[in-house]
C-alpha positions, 0 to 999 in steps of 0.5 A: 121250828119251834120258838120258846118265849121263856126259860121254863119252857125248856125241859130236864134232859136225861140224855144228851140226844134228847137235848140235841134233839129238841134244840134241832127243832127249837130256838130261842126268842130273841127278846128272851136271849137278849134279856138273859144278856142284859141280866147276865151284865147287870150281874158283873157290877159287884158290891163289897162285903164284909166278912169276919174270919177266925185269924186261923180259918183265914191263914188256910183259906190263904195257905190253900188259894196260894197253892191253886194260885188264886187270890184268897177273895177270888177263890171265896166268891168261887166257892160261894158261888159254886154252893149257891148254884148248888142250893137253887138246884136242890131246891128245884128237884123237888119241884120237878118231882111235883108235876 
């Protein structure tokens, strides 16, 4: 069995088969999954911000969390994270391109 030491040693899938097929024969160190469980941790502390909104933008940014049924702040940490992972995956499509 094959043991990979760090996340890039992972490759892009282009199907799910090809996925399946590499982690029947591969596993992930322990100490690498133990780092990604002790990062992840520190990741929940958070620090407080703040943000100044024009008073319309932020009555329907209010208007639209209270019809999802969400707190306005929630719903703006859930945007801003959603468009962060968005960012770090654009940026690395053209690294991969590269090698």
């Amino acid at each position: 069995m094959n043991v990979i030491t760090s996340w890039d040693e992972v490759p892009l899938f282009d199907r799910e088969e090809a996925e399946a097929d590499f982690w029947a024969v591969t596993r992930v160190d322990m100490r690498l999954m133990e780092s990604a469980v002790a990062s992840a941790s520190e990741a929940s502390d958070s620090v407080s911000v703040t943000l100044r909104f024009d008073p319309r933008m932020l009555s329907r940014i209010k208007r639209l969390a209270r019809c999802r049924f969400l707190n306005y702040q929630s719903m703006i940490k859930q945007w801003l994270s959603e468009r962060l992972e968005q960012e770090l995956r654009e940026q690395q499509v053209p690294q991969s391109r590269i090698r």
